[in-house]
C-alpha positions in Angstrom: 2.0 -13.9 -21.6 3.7 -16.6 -23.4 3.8 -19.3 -20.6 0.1 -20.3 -20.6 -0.2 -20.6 -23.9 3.6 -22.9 -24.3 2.1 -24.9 -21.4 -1.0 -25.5 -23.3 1.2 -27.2 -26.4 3.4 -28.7 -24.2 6.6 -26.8 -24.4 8.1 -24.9 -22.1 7.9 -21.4 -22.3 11.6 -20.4 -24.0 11.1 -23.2 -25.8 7.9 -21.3 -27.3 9.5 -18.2 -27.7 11.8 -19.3 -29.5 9.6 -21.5 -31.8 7.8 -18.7 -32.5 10.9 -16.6 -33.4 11.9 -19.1 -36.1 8.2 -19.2 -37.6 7.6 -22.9 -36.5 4.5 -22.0 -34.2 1.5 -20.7 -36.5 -0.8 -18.4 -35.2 -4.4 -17.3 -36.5 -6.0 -14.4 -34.8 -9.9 -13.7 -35.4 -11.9 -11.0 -34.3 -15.3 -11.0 -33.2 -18.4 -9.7 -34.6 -21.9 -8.6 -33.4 -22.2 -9.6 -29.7 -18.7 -10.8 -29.8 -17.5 -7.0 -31.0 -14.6 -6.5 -28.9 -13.6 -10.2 -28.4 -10.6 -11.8 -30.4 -9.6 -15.3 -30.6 -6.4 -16.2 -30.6 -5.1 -20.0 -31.6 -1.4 -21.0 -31.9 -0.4 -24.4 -33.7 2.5 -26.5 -33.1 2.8 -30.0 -34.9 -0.3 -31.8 -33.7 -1.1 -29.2 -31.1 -3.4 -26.5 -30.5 -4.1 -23.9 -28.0 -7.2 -21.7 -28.3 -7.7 -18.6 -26.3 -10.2 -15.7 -26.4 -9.0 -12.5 -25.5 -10.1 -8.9 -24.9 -9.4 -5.6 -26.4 -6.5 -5.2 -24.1 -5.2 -8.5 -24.5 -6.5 -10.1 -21.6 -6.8 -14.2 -21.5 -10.9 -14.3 -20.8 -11.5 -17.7 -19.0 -9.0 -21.1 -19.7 -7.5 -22.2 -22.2 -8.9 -24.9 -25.0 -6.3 -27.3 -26.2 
C-alpha cells in the first residue's frame, strides 16, 4: 500500500502514485541476509525525503515507518 509510505514523504497518496509513474520517486530495495533471510527493506526518496520500511516475504510493512 502506497498511502503509508506517500504520508511518510509528505505527499498525498495520488500524488505518490503518480510521482512514481513519471520516475521522480527513487526506490532501492535490499534484501536481507543471515538472520535477516526473508526480510527486505524497502526505501523510497523524494527531494529531501526518505521513507524506510522493512518488509516481509509477502510484502507485509513489519513495524513503522523511518523517515
Amino acid at each position: 500500500d502506497g498511502a503509508a509510505v506517500a504520508i511518510a514523504l509528505g505527499l498525498e497518496p495520488a500524488a505518490f502514485r503518480q510521482l512514481m509513474e513519471d520516475r521522480k520517486i527513487v526506490q532501492l530495495c535490499e534484501r536481507g541476509t543471515g538472520e535477516d533471510a526473508g526480510l527486505y527493506r524497502a526505501t523510497f526518496y523524494h527531494q529531501d525525503r526518505r521513507a524506510r520500511l522493512v518488509l516481509d516475504r509477502e510484502g507485509r510493512i513489519l513495524g513503522g515507518i523511518e523517515t
